[in-house]
C-alpha positions as semicolon CSV with decimal commas, in nm:
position;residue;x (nm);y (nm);z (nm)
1;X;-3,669;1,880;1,592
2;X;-3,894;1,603;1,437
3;X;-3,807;1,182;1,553
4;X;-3,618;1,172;1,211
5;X;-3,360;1,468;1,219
6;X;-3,313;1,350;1,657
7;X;-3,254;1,028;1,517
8;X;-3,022;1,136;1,213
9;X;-2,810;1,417;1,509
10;X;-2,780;1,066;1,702
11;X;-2,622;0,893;1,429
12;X;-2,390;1,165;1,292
13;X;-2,212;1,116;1,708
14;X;-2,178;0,775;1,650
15;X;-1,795;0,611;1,571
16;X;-1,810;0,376;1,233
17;X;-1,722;0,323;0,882
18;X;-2,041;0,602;0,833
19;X;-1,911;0,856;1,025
20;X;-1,502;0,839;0,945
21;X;-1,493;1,013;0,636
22;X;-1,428;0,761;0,406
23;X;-1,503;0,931;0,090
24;X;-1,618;0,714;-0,228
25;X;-1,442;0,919;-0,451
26;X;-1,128;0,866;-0,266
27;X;-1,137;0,529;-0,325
28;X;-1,056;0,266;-0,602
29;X;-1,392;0,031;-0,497
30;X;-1,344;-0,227;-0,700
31;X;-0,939;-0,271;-0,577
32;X;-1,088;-0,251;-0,211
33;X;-1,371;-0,490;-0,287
34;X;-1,123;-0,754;-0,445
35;X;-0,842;-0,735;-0,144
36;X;-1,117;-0,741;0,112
37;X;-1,264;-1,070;-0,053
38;X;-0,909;-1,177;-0,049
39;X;-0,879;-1,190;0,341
40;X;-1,169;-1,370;0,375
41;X;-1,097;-1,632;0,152
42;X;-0,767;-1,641;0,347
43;X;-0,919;-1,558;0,667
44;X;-0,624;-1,303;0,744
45;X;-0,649;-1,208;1,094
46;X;-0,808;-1,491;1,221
47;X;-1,184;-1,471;1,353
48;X;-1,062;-1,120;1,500
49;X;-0,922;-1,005;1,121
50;X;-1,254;-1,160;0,956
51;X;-1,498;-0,977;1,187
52;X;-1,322;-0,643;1,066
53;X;-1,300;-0,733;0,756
54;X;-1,678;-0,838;0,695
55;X;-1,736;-0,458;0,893
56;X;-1,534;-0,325;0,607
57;X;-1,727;-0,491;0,358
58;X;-2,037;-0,390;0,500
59;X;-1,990;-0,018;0,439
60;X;-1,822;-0,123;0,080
61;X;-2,102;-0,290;-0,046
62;X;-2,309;0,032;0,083
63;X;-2,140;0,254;-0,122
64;X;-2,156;0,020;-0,419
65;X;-2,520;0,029;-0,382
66;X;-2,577;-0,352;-0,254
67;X;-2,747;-0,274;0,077
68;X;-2,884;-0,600;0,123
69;X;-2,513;-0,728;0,091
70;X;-2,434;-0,496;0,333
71;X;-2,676;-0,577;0,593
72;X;-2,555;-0,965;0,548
73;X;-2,206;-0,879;0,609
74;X;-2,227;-0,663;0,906
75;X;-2,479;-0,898;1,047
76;X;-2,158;-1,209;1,029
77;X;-1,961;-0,937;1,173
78;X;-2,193;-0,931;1,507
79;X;-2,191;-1,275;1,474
80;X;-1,829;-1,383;1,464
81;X;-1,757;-1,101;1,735
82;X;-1,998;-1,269;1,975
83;X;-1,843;-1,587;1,906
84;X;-1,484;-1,471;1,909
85;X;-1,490;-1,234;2,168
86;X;-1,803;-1,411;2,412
87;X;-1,862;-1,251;2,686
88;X;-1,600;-0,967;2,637
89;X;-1,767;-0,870;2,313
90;X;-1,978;-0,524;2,385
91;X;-1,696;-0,264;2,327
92;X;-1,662;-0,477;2,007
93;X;-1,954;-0,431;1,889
94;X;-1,998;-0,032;1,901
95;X;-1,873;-0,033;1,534
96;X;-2,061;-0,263;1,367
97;X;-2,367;-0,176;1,577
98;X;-2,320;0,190;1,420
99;X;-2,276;0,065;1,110
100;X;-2,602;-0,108;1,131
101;X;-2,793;0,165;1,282
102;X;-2,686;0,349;1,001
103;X;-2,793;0,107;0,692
104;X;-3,105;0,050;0,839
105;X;-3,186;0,429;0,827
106;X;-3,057;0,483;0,489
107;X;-3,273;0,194;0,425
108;X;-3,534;0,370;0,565
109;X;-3,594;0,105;0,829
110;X;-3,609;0,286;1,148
111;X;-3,725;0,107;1,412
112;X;-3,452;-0,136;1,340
113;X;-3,237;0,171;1,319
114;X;-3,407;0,272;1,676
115;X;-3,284;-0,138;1,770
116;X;-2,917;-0,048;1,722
117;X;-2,881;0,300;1,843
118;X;-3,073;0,143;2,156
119;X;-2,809;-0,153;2,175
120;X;-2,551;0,102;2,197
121;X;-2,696;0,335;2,450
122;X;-2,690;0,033;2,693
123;X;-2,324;-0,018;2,608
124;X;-2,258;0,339;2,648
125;X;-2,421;0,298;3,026
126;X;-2,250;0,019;3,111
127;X;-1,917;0,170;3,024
128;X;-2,006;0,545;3,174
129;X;-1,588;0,601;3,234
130;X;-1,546;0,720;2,882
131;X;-1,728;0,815;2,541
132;X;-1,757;0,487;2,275
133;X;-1,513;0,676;2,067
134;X;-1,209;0,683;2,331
135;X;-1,242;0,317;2,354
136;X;-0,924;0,154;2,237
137;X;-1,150;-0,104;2,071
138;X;-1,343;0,156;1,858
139;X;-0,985;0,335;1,845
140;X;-0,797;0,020;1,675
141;X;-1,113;-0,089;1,456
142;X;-1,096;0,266;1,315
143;X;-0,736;0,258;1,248
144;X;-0,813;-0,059;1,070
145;X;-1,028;0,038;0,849
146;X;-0,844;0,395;0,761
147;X;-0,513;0,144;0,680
148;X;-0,737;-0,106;0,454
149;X;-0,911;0,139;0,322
150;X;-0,670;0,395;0,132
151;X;-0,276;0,494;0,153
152;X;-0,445;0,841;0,135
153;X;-0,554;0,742;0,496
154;X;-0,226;0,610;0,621
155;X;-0,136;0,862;0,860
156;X;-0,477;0,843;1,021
157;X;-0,416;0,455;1,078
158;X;-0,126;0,554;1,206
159;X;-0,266;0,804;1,462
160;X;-0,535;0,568;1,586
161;X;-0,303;0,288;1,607
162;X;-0,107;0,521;1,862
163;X;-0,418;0,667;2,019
164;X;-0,523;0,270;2,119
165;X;-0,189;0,147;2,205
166;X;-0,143;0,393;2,477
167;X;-0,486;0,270;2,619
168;X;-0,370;-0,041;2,586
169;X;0,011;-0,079;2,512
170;X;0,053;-0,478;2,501
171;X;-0,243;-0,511;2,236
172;X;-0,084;-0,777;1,979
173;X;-0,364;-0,686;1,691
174;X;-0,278;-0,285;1,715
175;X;0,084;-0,361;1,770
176;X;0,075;-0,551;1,424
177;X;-0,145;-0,303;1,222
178;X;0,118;-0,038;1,369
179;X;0,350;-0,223;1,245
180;X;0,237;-0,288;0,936
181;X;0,144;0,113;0,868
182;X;0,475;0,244;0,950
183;X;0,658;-0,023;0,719
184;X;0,397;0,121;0,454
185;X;0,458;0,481;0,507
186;X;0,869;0,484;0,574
187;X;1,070;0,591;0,303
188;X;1,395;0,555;0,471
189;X;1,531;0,241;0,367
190;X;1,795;0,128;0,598
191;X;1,924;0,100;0,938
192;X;1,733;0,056;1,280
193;X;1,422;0,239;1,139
194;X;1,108;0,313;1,316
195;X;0,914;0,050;1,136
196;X;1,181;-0,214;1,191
197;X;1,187;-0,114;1,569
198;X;0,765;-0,156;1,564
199;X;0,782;-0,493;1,388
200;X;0,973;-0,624;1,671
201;X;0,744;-0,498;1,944
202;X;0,452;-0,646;1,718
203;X;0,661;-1,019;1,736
204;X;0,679;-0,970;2,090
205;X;0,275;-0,953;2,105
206;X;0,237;-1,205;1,861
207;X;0,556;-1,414;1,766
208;X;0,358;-1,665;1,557
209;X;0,254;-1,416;1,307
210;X;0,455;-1,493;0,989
211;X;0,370;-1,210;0,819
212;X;0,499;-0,978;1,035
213;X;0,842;-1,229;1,037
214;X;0,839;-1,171;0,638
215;X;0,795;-0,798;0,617
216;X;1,066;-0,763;0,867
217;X;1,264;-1,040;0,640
218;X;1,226;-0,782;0,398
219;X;1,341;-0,472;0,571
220;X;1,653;-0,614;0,720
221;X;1,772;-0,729;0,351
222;X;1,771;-0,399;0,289
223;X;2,009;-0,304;0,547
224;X;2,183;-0,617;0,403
225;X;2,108;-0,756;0,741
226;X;2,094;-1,116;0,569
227;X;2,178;-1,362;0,850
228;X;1,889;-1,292;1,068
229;X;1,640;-1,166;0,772
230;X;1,718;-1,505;0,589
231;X;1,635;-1,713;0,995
232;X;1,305;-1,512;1,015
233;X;1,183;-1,569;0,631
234;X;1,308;-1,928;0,701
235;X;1,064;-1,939;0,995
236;X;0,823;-1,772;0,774
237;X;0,792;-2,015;0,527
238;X;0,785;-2,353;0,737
239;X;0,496;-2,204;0,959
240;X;0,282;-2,066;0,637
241;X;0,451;-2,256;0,330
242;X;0,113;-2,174;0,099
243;X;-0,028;-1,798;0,271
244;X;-0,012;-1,593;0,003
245;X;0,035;-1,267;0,206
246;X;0,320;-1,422;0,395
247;X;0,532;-1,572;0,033
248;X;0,512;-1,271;-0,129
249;X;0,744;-1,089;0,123
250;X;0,948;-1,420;0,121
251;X;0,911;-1,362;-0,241
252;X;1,068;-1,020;-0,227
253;X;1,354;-1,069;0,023
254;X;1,440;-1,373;-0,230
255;X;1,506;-1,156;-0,483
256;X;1,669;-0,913;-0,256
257;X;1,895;-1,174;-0,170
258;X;1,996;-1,278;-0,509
259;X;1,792;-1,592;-0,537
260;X;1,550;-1,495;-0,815
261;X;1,440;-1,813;-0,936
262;X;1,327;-1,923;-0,608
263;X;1,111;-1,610;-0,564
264;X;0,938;-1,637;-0,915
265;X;0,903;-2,001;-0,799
266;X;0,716;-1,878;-0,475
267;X;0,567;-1,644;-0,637
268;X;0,418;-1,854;-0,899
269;X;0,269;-2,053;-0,574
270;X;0,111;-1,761;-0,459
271;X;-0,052;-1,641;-0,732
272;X;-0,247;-2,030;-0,818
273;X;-0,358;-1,875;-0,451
274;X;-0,457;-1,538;-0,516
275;X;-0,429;-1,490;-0,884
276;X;-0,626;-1,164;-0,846
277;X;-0,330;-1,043;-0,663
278;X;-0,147;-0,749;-0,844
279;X;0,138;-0,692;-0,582
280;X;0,265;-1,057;-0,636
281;X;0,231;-0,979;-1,004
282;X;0,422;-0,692;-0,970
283;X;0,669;-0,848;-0,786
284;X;0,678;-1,141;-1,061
285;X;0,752;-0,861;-1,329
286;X;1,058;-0,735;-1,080
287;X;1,252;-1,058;-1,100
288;X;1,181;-1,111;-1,459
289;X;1,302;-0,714;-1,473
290;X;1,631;-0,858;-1,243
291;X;1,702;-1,161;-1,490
292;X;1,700;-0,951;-1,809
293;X;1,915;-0,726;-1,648
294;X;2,176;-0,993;-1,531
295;X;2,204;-1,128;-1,892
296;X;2,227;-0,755;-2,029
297;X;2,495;-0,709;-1,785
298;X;2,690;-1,044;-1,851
299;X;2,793;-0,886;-2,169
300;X;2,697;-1,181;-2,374
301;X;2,383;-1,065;-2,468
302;X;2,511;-1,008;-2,839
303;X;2,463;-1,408;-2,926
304;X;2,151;-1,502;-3,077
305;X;2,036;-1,699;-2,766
306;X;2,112;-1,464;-2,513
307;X;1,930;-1,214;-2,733
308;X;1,602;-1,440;-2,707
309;X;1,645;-1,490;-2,355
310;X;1,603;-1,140;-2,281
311;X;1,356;-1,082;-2,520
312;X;1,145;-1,398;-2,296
313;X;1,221;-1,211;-1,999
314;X;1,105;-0,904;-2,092
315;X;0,763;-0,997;-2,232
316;X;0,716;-1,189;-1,906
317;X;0,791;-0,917;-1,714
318;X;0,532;-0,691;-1,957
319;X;0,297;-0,937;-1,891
320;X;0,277;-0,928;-1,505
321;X;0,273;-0,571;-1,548
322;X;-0,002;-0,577;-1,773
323;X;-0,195;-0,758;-1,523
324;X;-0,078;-0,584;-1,220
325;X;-0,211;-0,282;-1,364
326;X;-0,527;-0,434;-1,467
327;X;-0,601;-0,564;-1,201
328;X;-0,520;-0,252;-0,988
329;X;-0,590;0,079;-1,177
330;X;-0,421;0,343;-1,091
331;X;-0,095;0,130;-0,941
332;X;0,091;0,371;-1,013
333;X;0,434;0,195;-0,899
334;X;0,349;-0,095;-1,169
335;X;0,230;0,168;-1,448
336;X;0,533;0,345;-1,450
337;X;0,764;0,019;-1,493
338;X;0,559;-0,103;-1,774
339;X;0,633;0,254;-1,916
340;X;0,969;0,173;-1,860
341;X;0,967;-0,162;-2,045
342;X;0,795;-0,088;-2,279
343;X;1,078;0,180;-2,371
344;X;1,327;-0,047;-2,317
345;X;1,117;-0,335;-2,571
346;X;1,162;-0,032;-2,826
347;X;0,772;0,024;-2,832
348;X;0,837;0,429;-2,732
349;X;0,477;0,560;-2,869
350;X;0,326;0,308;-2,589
351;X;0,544;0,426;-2,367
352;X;0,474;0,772;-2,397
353;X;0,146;0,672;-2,358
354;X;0,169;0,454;-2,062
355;X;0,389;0,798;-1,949
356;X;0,116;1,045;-2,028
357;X;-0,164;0,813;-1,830
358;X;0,066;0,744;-1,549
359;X;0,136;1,083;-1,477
360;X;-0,248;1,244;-1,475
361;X;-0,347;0,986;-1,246
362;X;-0,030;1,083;-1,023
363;X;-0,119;1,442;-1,036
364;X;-0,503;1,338;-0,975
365;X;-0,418;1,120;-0,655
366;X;-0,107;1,308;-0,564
367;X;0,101;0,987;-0,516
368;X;0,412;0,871;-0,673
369;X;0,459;1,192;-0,871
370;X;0,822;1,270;-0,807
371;X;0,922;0,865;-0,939
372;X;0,697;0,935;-1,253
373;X;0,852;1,295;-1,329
374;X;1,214;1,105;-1,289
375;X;1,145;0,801;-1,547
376;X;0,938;1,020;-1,769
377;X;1,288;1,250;-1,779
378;X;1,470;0,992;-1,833
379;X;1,282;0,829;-2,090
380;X;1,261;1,208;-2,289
381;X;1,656;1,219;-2,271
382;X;1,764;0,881;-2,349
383;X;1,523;0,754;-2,555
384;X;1,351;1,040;-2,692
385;X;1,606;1,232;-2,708
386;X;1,453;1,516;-2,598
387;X;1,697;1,699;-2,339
388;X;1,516;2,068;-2,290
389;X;1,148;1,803;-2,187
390;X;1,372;1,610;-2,022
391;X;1,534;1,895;-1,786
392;X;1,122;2,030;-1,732
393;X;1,100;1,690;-1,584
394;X;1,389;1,682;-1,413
395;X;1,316;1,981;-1,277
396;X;0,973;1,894;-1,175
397;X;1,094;1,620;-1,021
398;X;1,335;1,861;-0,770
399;X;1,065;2,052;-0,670
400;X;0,919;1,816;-0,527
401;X;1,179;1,732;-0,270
402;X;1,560;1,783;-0,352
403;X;1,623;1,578;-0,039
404;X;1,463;1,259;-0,154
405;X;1,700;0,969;-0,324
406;X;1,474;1,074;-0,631
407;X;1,533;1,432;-0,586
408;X;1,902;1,357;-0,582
409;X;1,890;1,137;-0,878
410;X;1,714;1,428;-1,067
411;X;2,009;1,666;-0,939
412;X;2,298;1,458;-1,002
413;X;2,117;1,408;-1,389
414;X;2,075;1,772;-1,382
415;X;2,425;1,850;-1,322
416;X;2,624;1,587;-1,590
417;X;2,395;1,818;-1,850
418;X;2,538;2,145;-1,665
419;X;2,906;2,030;-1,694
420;X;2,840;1,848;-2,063
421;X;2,725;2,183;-2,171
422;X;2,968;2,417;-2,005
423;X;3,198;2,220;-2,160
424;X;3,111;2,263;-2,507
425;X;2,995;2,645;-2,477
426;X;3,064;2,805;-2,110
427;X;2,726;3,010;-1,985
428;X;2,492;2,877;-2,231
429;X;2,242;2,563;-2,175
430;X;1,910;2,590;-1,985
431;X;1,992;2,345;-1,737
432;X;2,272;2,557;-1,615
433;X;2,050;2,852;-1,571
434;X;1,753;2,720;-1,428
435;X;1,957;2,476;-1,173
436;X;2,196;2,532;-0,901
437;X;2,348;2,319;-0,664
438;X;2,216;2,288;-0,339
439;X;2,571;2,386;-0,108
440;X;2,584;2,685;-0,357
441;X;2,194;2,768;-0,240
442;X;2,315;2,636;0,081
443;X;2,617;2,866;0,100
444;X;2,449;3,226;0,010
445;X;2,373;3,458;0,269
C-alpha cells in the first residue's frame, strides 16, 4: 500500500462532516448555506453553536467548490473551540481536526494533511478508554450537523443525540438539539408528547434558553394549554425581544392564540432581522391566510370594502409565499399553500401549475406527499371540478397512511362522494368501488 492510499484508509476511519454521509445531492446548498450564515450573524448557540456552525460551513463551502473558504472556516472553528472550551478542548476538536485533515488532502496538501491526522493520533492516546467516535463530544457534534444539515437526516440526529446523552445525560447542548429534533419530527399534535416531555428536560439544562421556552410556547397552544404556553412565550420575549429564531415561535403561538396582528407585528420585526428568512415568511402568509378567512367567515364579505380587504389580504399572503418559496426551493409546505391561494385568488392555471411542480419535487424528495395529494384533490373537485382526478388523488393520498389526520381527511372526502352517489344511482360511482371503509376492512375475516 503506497503513503497515499495508508493515508487515504486513515482518513476514511476518521468521524467528521467527510466521513458522515452527507450527500450533495441530498441537499438544497444554497438553503443550507443561507441558514448557516444566519446563525452566525445571530451567533445562535453561543461560542459553542458558532464553533459548530463554522465546522458546518467548512464542509459546505467544500462541496460548493470554495476550498479556500473552507479551510478559513474550519480554521475559526479550532480557534473559537480553544477559546471556548480552553483547556477541556481536545475531544472538541476531533471533528474539525478531521475535517481539516481531510481538505488538506483533497487539496492535495499532505503534509498538512499528515499535521492533522498526527494531532488526532495524540488525542486518540491520551484518551485510550474509547475510539474518537464513541466520544459523546464527536457523538453530539455529529448529531448536529445530521439535524442542520437535512430533515432527510432527522432520525440520525435523533439517534446520536440519544447515543451522547446516555454518555452524558445532563448535557444542556444535546438535551436542546434533542429537543429541538423530536419537536421537528412529531406528528402528533397534542397532549404530553415526547417532544413536549424533552423540551422540559432541555429547560432544566438550560432554563435561559428562550428558544426552547418558545417552541414549547408553541406546542402547549396546541393542546390549548394557554395559561402556561402564554407565561413561557411571555418570558420568551422579555429575555430575547429582537432574536429572530426565538419571535418567530412567539410569532406562531400568537396566532395560535388568536392574536394575529400582534404576530404579523413580530413577525414584521423579525424579518428587518433576517429578511432571508422563509419560515417567518411563511408564517407571515399564515396570518394573512387567518385574517382573510375571519372576514370570509364574518359573512360580510359581500360589501365592497370587505371585498377589498380580502382581496389585500390575500395578495399579502401570495406575496410571503412567493418569497418563502423563493427563498427556499423546494419548501414544499409553502408551495403547496400558494397553490392553494392562488386557487382561491381564481388564478386556477397557476395553480395547477404550482400543483404539478409541488408534487414532482414531493415525489423526488419523498416529503410532504400525502398533504400535496390531499390539496391537489381537493383543488380537482372543488375547483376543477374534476371528481374521477380528484378520487385518484384522494386515493393516493390513503395509501399513503389511512391512519394519518390527512389520511382521514382523504377518507371522510372519499366517503360523502360514496353516499352522494349511492344516493343518486345505488352500486354505481368509482369511489364506491375502489374505497371501503376501514371497520368494514377491519371487520372481515
Amino acid at each position: 500500500m503506497s503513503l497515499t492510499e495508508a493515508t487515504h484508509a486513515e482518513l476514511c476511519k476518521l468521524e467528521c462532516h467527510f466521513t458522515w454521509d452527507l450527500k450533495k445531492e441530498a441537499l438544497d446548498l444554497t438553503d443550507l448555506l443561507n441558514r448557516l450564515e444566519q446563525h452566525v450573524d445571530l451567533k445562535l448557540g453561543g461560542e459553542a453553536g458558532l464553533a459548530q456552525t463554522y465546522n458546518c460551513l467548512g464542509f459546505v463551502k467544500y462541496l460548493l467548490g470554495s476550498p479556500h473558504d473552507a479551510l478559513t472556516f474550519l480554521q475559526k472553528s479550532v480557534e473559537l473551540t480553544r477559546e471556548f472550551r480552553e483547556n477541556d478542548c481536545d475531544k472538541w476538536l476531533i471533528v474539525p481536526y478531521g475535517n481539516l485533515a481531510w481538505l488538506q488532502y483533497k487539496m492535495k496538501c499532505f503534509s498538512e494533511c499528515e499535521s492533522y491526522l498526527e494531532k488526532l493520533r495524540s488525542i486518540a492516546q491520551n484518551f485510550p478508554e474509547s475510539a474518537l467516535g464513541h466520544h459523546h463530544e464527536v457523538l453530539g457534534e455529529k448529531a448536529w450537523a445530521f439535524f442542520k444539515f437535512s430533515r432527510k437526516y432527522y432520525n440520525q440526529a435523533k439517534g446520536c443525540f440519544e447515543k451522547a446523552l446516555e454518555l452524558e445525560p445532563m448535557n444542556a447542548e444535546w438535551n436542546c438539539g434533542y429537543a429541538f429534533v423530536l419537536h421537528r419530527l412529531e406528528t402528533k399534535c397534542s397532549g404530553v408528547t415526547d417532544s413536549v416531555k424533552q423540551l422540559r428536560r432541555a429547560l432544566d439544562t438550560n432554563s435561559e434558553n428562550d428558544e426552547l421556552k418558545a417552541i414549547l410556547a408553541v406546542k402547549l397552544a396546541q393542546s390549548m394549554e394557554y395559561d402556561e404556553g402564554e407565561r413561557l412565550m411571555e418570558e420568551a420575549l422579555e429575555c430575547s425581544p429582537n432574536a429572530p429564531n426565538v419571535i418567530r415561535y412567539v410569532g406562531k403561538f400568537l396566532r395560535a392564540y388568536g392574536d394575529v396582528e400582534r404576530s404579523i407585528a413580530l413577525l414584521k420585526r423579525a424579518l428587518e432581522k433576517s429578511p432571508a428568512s422563509a419560515f417567518i415568511h411563511h408564517q407571515l402568509a399564515l396570518c394573512y391566510k387567518r385574517k382573510t378567512t375571519s372576514l370570509q367567515h364574518e359573512g360580510s364579505h359581500n360589501s365592497h370594502s370587505a371585498d377589498a380587504e380580502i382581496q389585500r389580504f390575500r395578495s399579502q399572503c401570495i406575496y410571503h409565499l412567493d418569497k418563502a418559496t423563493e427563498l427556499k426551493p423546494g419548501f414544499i409546505i409553502a408551495m403547496t399553500e400558494l397553490a392553494i391561494q392562488y386557487s382561491e385568488d381564481g388564478k386556477l392555471d397557476r395553480a395547477e401549475e404550482m400543483f404539478q411542480q409541488t408534487l414532482q419535487i414531493a415525489e423526488e424528495k419523498n416529503e410532504g406527499l400525502q398533504q400535496v395529494h390531499l390539496s391537489y384533490a381537493q383543488f380537482l373537485q372543488y375547483r376543477r371540478r374534476d371528481l374521477p382526478q380528484a378520487i385518484t388523488y384522494y386515493m393516493e393520498c390513503l395509501k399513503i397512511d389511512e391512519d394519518t389526520i390527512n389520511g382521514q381527511k382523504s377518507a371522510k372526502h372519499l366517503n360523502k362522494i360514496n353516499d352522494r352517489r349511492s344516493s343518486k344511482s345505488p352500486g354505481s360511482g368509482r369511489a364506491q368501488r375502489t374505497f371501503v371503509r376501514k371497520e368494514e376492512r377491519n371487520a372481515r375475516p
